[in-house]
Biotite code that builds the C-alpha atoms (Angstrom):
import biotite.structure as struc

atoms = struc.array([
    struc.Atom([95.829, -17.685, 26.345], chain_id="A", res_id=1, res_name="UNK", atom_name="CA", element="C"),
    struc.Atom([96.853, -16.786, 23.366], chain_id="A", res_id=2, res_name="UNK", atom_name="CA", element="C"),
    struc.Atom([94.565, -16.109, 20.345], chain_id="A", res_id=3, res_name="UNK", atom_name="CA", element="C"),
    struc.Atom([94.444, -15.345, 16.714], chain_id="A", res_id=4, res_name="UNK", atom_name="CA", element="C"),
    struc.Atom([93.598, -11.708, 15.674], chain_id="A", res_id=5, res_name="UNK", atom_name="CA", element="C"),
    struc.Atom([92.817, -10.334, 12.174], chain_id="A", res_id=6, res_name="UNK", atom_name="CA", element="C"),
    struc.Atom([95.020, -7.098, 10.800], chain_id="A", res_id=7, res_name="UNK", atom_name="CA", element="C"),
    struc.Atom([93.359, -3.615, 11.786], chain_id="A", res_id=8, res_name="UNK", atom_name="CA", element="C"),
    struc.Atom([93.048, -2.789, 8.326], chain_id="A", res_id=9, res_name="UNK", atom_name="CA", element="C"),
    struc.Atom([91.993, -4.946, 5.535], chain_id="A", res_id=10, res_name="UNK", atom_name="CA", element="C"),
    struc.Atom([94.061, -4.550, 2.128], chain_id="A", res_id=11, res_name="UNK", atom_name="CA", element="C"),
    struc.Atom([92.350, -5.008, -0.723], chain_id="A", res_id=12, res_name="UNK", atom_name="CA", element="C"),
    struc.Atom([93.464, -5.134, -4.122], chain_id="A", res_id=13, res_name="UNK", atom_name="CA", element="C"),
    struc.Atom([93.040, -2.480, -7.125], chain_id="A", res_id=14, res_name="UNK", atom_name="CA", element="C"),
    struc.Atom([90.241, -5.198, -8.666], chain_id="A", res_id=15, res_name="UNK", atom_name="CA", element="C"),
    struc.Atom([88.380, -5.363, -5.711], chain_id="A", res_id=16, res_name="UNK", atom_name="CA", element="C"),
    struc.Atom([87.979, -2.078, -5.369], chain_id="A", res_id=17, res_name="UNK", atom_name="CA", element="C"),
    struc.Atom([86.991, -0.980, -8.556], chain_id="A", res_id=18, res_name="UNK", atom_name="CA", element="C"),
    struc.Atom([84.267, -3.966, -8.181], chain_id="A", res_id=19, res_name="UNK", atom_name="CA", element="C"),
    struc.Atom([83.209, -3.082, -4.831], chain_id="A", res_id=20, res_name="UNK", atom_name="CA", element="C"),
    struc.Atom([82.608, 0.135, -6.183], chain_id="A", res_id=21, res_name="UNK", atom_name="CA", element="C"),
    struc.Atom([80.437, -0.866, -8.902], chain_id="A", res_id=22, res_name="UNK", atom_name="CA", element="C"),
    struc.Atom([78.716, -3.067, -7.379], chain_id="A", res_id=23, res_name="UNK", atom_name="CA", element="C"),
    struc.Atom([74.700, -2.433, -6.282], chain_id="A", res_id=24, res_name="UNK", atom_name="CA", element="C"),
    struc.Atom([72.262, -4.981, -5.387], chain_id="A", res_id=25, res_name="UNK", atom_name="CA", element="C"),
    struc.Atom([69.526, -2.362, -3.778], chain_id="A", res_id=26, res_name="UNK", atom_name="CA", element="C"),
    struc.Atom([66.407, -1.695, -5.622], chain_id="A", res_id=27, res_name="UNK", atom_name="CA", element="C"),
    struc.Atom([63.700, 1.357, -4.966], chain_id="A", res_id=28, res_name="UNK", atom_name="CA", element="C"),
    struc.Atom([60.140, 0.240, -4.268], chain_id="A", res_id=29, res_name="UNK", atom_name="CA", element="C"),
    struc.Atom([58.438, 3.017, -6.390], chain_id="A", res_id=30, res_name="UNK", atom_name="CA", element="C"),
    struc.Atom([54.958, 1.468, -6.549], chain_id="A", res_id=31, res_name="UNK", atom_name="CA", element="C"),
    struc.Atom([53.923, 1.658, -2.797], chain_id="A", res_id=32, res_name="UNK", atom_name="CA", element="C"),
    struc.Atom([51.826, 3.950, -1.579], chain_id="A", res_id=33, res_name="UNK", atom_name="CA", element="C"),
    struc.Atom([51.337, 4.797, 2.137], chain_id="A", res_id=34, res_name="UNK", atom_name="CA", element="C"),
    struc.Atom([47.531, 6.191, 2.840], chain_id="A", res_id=35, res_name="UNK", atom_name="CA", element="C"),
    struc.Atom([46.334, 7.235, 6.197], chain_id="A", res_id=36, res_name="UNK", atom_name="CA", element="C"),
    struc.Atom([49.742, 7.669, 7.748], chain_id="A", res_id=37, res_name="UNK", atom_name="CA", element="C"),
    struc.Atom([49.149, 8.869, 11.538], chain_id="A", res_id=38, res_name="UNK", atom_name="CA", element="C"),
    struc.Atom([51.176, 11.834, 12.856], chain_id="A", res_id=39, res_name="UNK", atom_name="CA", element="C"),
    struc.Atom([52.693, 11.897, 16.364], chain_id="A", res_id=40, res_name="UNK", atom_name="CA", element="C"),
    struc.Atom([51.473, 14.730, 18.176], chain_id="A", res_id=41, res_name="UNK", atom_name="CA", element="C"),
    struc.Atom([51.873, 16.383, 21.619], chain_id="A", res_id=42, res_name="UNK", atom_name="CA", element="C"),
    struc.Atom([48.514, 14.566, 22.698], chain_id="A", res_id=43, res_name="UNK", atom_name="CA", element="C"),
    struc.Atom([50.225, 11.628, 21.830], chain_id="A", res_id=44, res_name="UNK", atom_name="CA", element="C"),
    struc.Atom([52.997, 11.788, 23.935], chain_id="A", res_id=45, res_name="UNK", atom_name="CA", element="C"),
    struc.Atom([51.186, 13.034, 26.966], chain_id="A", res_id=46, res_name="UNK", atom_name="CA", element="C"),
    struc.Atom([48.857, 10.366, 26.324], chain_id="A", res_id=47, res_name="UNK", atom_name="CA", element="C"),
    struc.Atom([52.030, 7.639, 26.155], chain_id="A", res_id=48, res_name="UNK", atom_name="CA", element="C"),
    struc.Atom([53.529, 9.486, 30.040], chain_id="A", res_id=49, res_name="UNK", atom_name="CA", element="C"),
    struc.Atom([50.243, 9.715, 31.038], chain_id="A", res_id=50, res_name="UNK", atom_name="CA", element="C"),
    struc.Atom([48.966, 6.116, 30.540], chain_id="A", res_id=51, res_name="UNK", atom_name="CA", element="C"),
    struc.Atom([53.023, 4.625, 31.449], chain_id="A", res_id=52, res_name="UNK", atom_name="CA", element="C"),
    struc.Atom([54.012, 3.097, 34.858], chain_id="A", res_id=53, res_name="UNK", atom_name="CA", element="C"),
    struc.Atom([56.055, 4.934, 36.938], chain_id="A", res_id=54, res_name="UNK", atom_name="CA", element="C"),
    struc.Atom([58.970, 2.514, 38.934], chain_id="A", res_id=55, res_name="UNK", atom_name="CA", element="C"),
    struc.Atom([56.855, 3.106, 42.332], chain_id="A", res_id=56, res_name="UNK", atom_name="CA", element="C"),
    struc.Atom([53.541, 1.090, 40.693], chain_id="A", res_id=57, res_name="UNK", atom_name="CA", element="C"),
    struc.Atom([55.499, -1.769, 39.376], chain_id="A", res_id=58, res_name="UNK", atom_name="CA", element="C"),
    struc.Atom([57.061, -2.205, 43.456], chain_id="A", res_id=59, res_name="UNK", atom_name="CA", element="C"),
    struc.Atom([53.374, -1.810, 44.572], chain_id="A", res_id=60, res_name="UNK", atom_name="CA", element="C"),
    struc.Atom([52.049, -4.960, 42.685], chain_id="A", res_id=61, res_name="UNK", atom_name="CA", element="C"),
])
C-alpha cells in the first residue's frame, strides 16, 4: 500500500527564519513564591521500598 510521506527536512524560507527566530510567546512567573517545600531524603526512599509491594504479594492476593 502505498502512502504519502513528508520530505526529511523541512525548507524554510529566509523570512521564516528570521521570524521564527524572533519570535517568543513564554512569560516568567516572578511573583510566586514556594514556602514549605519538602526535601526528599534517604528516609524517604526507604520509607517508599519499604512500604512498596514486591511482585510475590500482588500473586498472593
Amino acid at each position: 500500500m502505498k502512502s504519502i510521506v513528508m520530505p526529511q527536512t523541512v525548507q524554510l524560507s529566509e523570512e521564516i527564519k528570521k521570524q521564527l527566530l524572533h519570535e517568543v510567546k513564554e512569560t516568567l512567573a516572578t511573583d510566586i513564591s514556594v514556602k514549605n517545600k519538602k526535601r526528599f531524603t534517604a528516609a524517604n526512599l526507604w520509607n517508599l521500598q519499604r512500604n512498596s509491594r514486591s511482585a510475590s504479594d500482588m500473586m498472593r492476593k
